[in-house]
C-alpha positions as CSV (number, residue, x, y, z in Angstrom):
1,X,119.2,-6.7,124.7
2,X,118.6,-9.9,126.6
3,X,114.8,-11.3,126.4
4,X,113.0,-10.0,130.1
5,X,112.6,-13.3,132.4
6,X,109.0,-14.5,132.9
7,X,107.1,-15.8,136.0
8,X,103.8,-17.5,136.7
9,X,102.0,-17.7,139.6
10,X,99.4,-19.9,140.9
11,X,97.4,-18.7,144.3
12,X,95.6,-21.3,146.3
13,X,93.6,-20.7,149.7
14,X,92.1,-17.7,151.4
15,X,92.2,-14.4,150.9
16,X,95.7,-14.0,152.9
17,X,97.4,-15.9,151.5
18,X,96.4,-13.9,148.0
19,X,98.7,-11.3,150.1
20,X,101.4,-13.0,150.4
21,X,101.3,-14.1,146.4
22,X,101.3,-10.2,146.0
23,X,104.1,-9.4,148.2
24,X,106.0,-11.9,146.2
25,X,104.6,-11.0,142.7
26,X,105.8,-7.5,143.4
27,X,109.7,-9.0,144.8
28,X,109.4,-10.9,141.4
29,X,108.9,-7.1,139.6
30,X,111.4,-5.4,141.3
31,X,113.6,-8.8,140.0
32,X,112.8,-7.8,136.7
33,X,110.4,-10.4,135.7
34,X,107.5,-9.9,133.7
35,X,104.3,-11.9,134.8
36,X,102.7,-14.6,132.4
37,X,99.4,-16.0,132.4
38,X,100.2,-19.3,131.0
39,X,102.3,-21.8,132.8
40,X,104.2,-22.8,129.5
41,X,105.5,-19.2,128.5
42,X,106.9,-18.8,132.2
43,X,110.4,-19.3,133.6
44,X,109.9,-19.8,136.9
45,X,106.8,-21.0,138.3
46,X,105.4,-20.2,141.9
47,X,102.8,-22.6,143.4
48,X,102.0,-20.5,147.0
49,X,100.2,-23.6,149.0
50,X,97.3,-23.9,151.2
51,X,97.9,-26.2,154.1
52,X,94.6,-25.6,156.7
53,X,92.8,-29.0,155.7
54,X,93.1,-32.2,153.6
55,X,91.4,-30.8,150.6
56,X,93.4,-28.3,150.2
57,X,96.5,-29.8,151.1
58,X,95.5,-32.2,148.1
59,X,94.7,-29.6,146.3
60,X,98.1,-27.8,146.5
61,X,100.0,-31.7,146.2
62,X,98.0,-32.0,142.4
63,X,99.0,-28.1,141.7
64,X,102.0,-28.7,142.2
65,X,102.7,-32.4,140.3
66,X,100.4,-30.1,137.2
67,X,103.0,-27.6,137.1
68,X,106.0,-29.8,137.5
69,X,104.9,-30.9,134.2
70,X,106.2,-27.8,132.0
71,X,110.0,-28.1,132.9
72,X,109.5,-30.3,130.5
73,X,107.0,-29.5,127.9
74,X,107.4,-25.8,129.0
75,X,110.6,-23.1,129.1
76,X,110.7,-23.2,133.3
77,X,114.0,-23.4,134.7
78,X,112.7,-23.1,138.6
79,X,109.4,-24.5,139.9
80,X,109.2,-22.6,143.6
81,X,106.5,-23.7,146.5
82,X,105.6,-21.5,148.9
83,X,103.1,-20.8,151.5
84,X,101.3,-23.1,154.1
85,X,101.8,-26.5,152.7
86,X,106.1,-26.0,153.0
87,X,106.1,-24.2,156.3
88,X,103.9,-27.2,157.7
89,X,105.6,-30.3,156.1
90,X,109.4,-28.9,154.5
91,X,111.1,-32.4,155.1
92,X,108.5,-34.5,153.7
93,X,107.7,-32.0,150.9
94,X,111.6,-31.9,150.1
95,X,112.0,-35.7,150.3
96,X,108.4,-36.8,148.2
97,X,108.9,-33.6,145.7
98,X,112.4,-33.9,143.8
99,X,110.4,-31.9,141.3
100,X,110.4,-28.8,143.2
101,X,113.5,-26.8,143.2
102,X,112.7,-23.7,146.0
103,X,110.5,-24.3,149.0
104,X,109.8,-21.1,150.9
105,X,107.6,-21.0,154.1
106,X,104.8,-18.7,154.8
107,X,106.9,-15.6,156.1
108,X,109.3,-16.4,153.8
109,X,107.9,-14.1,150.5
110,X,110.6,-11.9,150.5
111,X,112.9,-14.8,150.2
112,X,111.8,-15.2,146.5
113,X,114.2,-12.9,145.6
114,X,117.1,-14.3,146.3
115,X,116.0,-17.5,144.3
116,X,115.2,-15.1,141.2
117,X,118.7,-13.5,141.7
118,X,120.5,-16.6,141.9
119,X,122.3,-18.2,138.8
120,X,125.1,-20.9,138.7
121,X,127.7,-19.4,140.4
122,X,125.6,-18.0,143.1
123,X,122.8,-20.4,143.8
124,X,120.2,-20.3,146.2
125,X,119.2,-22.7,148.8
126,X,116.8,-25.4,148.2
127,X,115.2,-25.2,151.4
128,X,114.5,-21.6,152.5
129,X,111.6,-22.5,154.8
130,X,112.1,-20.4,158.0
131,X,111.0,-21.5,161.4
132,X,109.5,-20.5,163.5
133,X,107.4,-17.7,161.0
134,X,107.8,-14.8,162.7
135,X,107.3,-12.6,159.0
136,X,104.6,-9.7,159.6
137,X,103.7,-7.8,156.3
138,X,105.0,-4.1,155.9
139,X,103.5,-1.1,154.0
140,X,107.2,-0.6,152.6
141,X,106.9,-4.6,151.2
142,X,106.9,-4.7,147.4
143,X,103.3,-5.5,147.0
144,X,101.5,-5.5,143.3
145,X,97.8,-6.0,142.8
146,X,96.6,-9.1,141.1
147,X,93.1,-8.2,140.5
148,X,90.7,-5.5,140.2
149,X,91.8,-2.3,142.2
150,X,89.0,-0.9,143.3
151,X,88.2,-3.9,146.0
152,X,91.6,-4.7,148.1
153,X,92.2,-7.3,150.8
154,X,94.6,-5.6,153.6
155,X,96.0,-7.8,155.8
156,X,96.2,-6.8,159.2
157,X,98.2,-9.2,161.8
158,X,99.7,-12.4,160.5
159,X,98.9,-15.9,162.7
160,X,96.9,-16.9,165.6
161,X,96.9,-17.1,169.5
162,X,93.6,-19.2,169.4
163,X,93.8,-23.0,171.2
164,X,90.6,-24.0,168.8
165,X,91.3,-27.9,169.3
166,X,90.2,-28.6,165.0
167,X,92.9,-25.9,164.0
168,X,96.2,-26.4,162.8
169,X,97.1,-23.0,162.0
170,X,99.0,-22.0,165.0
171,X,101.4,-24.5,164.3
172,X,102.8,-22.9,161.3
173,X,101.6,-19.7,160.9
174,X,102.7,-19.0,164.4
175,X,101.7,-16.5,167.6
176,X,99.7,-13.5,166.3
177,X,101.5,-10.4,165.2
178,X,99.7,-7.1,164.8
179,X,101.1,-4.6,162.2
180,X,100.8,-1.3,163.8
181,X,98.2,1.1,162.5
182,X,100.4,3.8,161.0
183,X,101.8,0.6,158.8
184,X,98.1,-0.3,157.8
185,X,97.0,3.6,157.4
186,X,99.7,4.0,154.8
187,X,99.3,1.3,152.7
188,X,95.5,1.6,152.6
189,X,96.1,5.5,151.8
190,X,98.7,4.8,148.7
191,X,95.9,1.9,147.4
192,X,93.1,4.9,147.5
193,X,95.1,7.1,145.9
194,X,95.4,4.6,143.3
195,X,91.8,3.8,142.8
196,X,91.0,1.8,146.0
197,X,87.1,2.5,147.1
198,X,86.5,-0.8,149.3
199,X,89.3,-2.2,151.6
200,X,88.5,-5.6,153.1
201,X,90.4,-5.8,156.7
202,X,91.7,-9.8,157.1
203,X,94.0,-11.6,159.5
204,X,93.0,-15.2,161.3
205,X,91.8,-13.9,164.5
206,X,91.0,-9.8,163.4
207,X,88.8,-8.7,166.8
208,X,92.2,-9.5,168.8
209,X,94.7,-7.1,166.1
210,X,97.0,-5.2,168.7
211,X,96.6,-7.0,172.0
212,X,100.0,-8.5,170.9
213,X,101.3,-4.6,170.7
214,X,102.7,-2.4,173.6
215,X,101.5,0.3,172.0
216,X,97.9,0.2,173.0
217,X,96.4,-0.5,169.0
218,X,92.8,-2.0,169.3
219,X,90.8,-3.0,166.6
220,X,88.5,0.0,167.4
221,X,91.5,2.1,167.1
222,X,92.5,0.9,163.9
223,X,88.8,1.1,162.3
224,X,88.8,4.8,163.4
225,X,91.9,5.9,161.9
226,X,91.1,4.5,158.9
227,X,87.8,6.2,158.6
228,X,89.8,9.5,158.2
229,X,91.1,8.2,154.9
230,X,89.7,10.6,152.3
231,X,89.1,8.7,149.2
232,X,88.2,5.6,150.7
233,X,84.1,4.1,150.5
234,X,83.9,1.0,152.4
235,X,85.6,-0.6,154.9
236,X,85.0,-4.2,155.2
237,X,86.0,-6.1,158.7
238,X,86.6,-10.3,158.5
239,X,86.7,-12.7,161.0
240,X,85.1,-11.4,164.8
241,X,84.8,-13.8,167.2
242,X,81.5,-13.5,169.6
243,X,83.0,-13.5,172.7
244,X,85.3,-10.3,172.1
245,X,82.3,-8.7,170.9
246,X,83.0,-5.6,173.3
247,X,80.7,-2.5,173.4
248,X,83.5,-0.7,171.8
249,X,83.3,-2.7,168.8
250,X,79.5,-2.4,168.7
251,X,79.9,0.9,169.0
252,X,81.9,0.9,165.4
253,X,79.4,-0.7,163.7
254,X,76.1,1.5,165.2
255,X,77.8,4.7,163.5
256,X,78.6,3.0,160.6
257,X,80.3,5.7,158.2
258,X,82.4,4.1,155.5
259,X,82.5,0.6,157.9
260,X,79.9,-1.3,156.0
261,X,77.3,-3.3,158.2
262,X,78.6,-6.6,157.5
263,X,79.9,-9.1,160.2
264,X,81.7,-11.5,159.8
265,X,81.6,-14.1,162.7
266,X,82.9,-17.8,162.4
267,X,80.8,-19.5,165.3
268,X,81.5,-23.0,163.9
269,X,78.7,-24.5,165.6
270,X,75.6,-23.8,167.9
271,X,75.5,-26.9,170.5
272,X,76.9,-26.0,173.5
273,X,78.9,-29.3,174.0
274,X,80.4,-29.0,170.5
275,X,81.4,-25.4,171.1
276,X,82.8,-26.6,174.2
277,X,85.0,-29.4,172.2
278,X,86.1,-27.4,170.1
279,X,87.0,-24.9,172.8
280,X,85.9,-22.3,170.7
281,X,85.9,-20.0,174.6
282,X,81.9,-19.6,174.2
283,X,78.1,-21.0,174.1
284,X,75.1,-21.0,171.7
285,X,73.8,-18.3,174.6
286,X,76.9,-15.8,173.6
287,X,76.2,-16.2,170.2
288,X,72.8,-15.6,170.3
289,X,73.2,-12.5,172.9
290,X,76.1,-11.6,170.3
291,X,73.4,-11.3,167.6
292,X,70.6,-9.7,169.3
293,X,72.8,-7.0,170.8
294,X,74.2,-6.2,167.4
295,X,70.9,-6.4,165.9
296,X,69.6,-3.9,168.0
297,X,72.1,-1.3,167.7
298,X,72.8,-2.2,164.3
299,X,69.2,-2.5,162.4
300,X,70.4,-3.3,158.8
301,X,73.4,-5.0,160.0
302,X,74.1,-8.3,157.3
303,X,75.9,-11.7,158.9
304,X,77.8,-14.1,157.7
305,X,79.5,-16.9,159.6
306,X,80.7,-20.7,158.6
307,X,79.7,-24.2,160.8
308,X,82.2,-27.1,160.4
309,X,80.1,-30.6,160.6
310,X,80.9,-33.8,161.1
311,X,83.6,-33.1,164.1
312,X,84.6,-36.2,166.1
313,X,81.4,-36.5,168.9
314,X,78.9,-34.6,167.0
315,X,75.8,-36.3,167.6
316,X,72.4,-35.8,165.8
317,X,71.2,-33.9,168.6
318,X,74.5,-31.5,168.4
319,X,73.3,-30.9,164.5
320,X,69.7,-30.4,165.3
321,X,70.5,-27.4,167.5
322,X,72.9,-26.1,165.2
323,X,69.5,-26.3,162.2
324,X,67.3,-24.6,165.1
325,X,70.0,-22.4,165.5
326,X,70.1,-21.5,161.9
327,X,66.6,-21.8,161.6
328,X,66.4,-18.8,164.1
329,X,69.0,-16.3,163.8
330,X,67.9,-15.4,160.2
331,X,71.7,-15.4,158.7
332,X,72.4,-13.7,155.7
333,X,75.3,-15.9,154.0
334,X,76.5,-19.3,155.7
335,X,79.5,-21.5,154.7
336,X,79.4,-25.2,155.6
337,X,83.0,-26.7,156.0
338,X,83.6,-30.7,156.4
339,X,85.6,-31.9,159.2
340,X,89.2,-32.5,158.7
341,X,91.7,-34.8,160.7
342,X,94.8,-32.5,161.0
343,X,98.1,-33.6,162.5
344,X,98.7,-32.1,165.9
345,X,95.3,-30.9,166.7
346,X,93.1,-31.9,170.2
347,X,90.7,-32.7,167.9
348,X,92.8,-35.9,166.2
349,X,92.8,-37.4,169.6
350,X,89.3,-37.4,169.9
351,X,87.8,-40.5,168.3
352,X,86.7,-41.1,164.7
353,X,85.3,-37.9,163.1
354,X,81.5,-38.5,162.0
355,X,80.8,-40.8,158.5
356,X,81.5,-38.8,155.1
357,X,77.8,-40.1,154.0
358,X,76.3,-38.8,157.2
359,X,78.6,-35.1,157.0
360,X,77.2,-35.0,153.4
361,X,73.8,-35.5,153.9
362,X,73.8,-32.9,156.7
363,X,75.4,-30.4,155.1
364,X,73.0,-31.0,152.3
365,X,70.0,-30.3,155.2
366,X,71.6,-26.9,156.6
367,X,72.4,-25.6,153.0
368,X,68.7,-26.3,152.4
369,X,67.3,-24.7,155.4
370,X,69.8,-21.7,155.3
371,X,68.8,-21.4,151.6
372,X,65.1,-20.4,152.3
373,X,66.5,-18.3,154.9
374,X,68.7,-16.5,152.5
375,X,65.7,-16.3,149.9
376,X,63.3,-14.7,152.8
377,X,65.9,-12.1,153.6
378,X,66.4,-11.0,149.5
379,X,63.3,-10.8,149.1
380,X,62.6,-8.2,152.0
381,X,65.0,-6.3,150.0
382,X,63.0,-5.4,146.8
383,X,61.9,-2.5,146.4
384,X,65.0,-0.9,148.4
385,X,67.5,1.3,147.1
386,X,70.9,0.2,148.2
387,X,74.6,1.4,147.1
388,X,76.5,-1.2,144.6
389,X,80.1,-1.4,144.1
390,X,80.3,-1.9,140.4
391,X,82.6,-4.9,139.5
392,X,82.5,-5.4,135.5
393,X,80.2,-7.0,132.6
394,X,78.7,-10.2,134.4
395,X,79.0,-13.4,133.5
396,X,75.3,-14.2,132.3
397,X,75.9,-12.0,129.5
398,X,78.0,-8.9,127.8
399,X,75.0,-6.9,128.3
400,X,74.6,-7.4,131.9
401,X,76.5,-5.5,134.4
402,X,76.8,-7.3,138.3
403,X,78.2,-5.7,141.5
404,X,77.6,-5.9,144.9
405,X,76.0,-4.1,147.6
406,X,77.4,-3.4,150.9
407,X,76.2,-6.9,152.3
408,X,77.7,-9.1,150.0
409,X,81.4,-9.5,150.5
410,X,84.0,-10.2,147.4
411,X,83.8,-13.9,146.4
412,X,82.3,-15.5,148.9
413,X,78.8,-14.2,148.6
414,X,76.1,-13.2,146.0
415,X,76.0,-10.6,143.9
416,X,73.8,-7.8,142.6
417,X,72.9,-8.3,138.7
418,X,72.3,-4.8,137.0
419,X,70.3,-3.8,134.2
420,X,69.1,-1.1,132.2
421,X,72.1,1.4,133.0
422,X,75.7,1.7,132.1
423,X,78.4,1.9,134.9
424,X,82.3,1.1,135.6
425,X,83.9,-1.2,137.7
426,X,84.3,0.6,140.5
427,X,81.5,2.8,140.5
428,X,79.2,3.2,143.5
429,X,75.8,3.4,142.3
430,X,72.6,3.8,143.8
431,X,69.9,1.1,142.4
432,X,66.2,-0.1,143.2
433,X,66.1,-4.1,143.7
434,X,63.6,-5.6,141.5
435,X,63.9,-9.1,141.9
436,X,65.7,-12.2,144.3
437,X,66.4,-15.1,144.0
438,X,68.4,-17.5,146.6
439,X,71.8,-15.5,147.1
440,X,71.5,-13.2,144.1
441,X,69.2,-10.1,143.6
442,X,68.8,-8.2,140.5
443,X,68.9,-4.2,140.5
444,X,67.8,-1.3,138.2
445,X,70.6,1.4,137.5
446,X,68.3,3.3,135.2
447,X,68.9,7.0,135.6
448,X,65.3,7.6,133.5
449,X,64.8,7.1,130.0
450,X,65.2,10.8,129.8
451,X,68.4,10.4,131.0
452,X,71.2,10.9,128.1
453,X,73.4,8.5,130.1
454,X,70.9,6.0,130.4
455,X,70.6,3.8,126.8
456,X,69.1,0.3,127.7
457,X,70.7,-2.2,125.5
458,X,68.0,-4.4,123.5
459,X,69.6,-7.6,124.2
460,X,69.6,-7.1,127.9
461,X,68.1,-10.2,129.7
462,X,65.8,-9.9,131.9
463,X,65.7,-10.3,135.3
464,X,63.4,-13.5,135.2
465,X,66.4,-14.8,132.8
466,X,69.1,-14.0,135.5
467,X,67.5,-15.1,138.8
468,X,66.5,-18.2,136.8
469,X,69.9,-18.8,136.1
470,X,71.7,-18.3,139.6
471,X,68.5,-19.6,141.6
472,X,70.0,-23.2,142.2
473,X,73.9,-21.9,143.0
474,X,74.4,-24.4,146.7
475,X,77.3,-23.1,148.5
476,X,78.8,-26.0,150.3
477,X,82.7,-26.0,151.0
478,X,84.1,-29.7,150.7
């Protein structure tokens, strides 16, 4: 019997594009390869690319050249590139990269099979990049998980009908395409059935899923059919711009059920003439409207946005607002991204973007003003019980348990830190916050000492130990 083939992927970039690795880890399956962790012990190697700014085009360029290295020192026969990187740049990828043996777009994850298939006498393409990308993800797709189960990305539309002048993702990801909501209901049904408790809805643009459909599907529409799946806890909505902020949509988030009260709103900026060169289609006065109305009908609603600094014309006025702005609207988690020239944009005809030292040393000042906000807003939360997905042993210590509650999304915000109780990753458990620190809060799952499930561990640090630890964590996106 012949020895199974072996593959190895590499994911880089957002959350969707973790999707796409999936759809292609599961082709690879049905192929009949077995997944490696280590580069070396793998056959083919996948690199699927990010290509939304310079860092992470960079990024994916020294990925790539890494990897290249063990058809040498390693057993790969095939190094493949996929994703954002190939669909943007295919003919300069092909001509600088004689390294790489498969290119594949981003619609193009299917496609990986019929370079796994191929041998000799029936070889595959070198370039398999398709264009325009017109792929849209389907329940039926041969999808496998690549990390915990119980928390599950579910992407929802592919591209973007946005004209924001910074982005090039239109470009090559194309027009926006909407699945339609029986699609999305199944697949988030099978993933409950097999331990899913917290889907996380993502596309680029998800307040506009459906308007590209003739068959009436709304966002709203969407959220409420999903709600009627049984086993599922939390449903988790990214990326809703403020001015499609609709009363409809409100109206989700007021009666709550298993949709969490977490928005997730990329304003960008907060000076009116940025916003408006950026053509983001609204003012600081929406935004702030946006907020108040959501804070009104939604009282322990949690916010997260990300501001992009250093854009060509931003002034120090523009950034004082946008600190005044933060200063005020008391946000719960903030991401700070550094301008990036990208080919194609409005915004590369605009002038010089603003000095690297000068973008740093802003982004320095917001971190440091949203971090006491951040602080302020823990702290208002000890003493509260809240629900916390259970994620695993942290990594402070073997003893330690750490989760999050319903305001802190997967990866890209804090987490809860648990003591004195024993749970399992996935768990929902109730717990009483004891202590915060800047993005991090530390909770009690003690049932009682009286309790036979409850047996505190004696090296269990404490939670002066573990808001110590995590109290200096800056999140600043280069």
């Amino acid at each position: 019997m012949s020895e199974k083939k072996t593959i190895h992927f590499v994911s880089l970039g957002c959350s969707k594009n973790r999707v796409d690795t999936e759809v292609m880890l599961g082709v690879s399956g049905v192929a009949g390869y077995a997944l490696v962790a280590e580069p070396g012990d793998a056959d083919v190697i996948v690199v699927n690319t990010c290509g939304f700014v310079e860092a992470a085009k960079q990024e994916s360029i020294d990925t790539i050249l890494e990897l290249s290295d063990y058809k040498d020192k390693g057993r790969c026969k095939k190094l493949v590139v996929a994703g954002c990187l190939s669909q943007r740049y295919p003919d300069d990828l092909a001509r600088d990269m004689p390294e790489v043996d498969h290119f594949l777009g981003s619609s193009d994850m299917l496609k990986l099979g019929a370079v796994l298939h191929a041998d000799a006498k029936h070889p595959a393409e070198r370039m398999l990049v398709g264009n325009p990308a017109n792929y849209v993800y389907r329940e039926s797709d041969p999808r496998q998980l690549s990390q915990a189960r119980h928390s599950v990305y579910v992407k929802i539309a592919e591209g973007c009908s946005r004209k924001c002048s910074f982005c090039a993702i239109p470009q090559f990801r194309g027009k926006q395409r909407s699945r339609p909501i029986a699609d999305v209901v199944a697949e988030v049904e099978r993933l409950c059935s097999q331990g899913t408790v917290e889907v996380n809805l993502v596309s680029q643009d998800t307040i506009s899923y459906g308007r590209d459909l003739s068959d009436g599907a709304t966002l709203p529409k969407l959220v409420r059919a999903l709600r009627e799946v049984e086993p599922l806890r939390w449903l988790r909505v990214f990326y809703l711009y403020p001015e499609k902020l609709d009363a409809e949509v409100v109206e989700l988030f007021e009666h709550g059920g298993k949709l969490v009260p977490y928005m997730d709103m990329p304003f960008q900026h907060a000076s009116d003439r940025m916003l408006k060169i950026m053509r983001r289609g609204y003012n600081a006065k929406r935004q702030r409207e946006a907020l108040e109305r959501l804070r009104e009908r939604v009282p322990r609603l949690f916010v997260r946005t990300a501001f992009i600094l250093g854009h060509p014309g931003e002034t120090d006025q523009d950034f004082d607002e946008l600190c005044d702005f933060v200063r005020e609207a008391s946000l719960d988690h903030v991401g700070v991204f550094k301008y990036s020239t990208e080919d194609g944009t409005h915004s590369a005809t605009l002038g010089e973007p603003v000095e690297d030292k000068v973008i740093d040393a802003r982004a320095k000042e917001l971190m440091k003003i949203q971090r006491g906000v951040s602080k302020k807003r823990l702290k208002a939360l000890i003493g509260q019980e809240l629900d916390v997905l259970v994620e695993g042993e942290s990594e402070e210590s073997e003893h330690l348990l750490v989760g999050r509650h319903a305001g802190q999304a997967p990866e890209v915000d804090g987490s809860v830190h648990l003591i004195n109780g024993a749970a399992s990753p996935g768990d929902i458990r109730r717990v009483k916050i004891t202590h915060a620190a800047d993005y991090d809060l530390v909770g009690d799952l003690s049932l009682g000492q009286d309790d036979p499930l409850y047996r505190a561990h004696p090296g269990t640090p404490s939670a002066q130990n573990v808001t110590k630890k995590r109290a200096q964590r800056l999140r600043v996106v280069s």
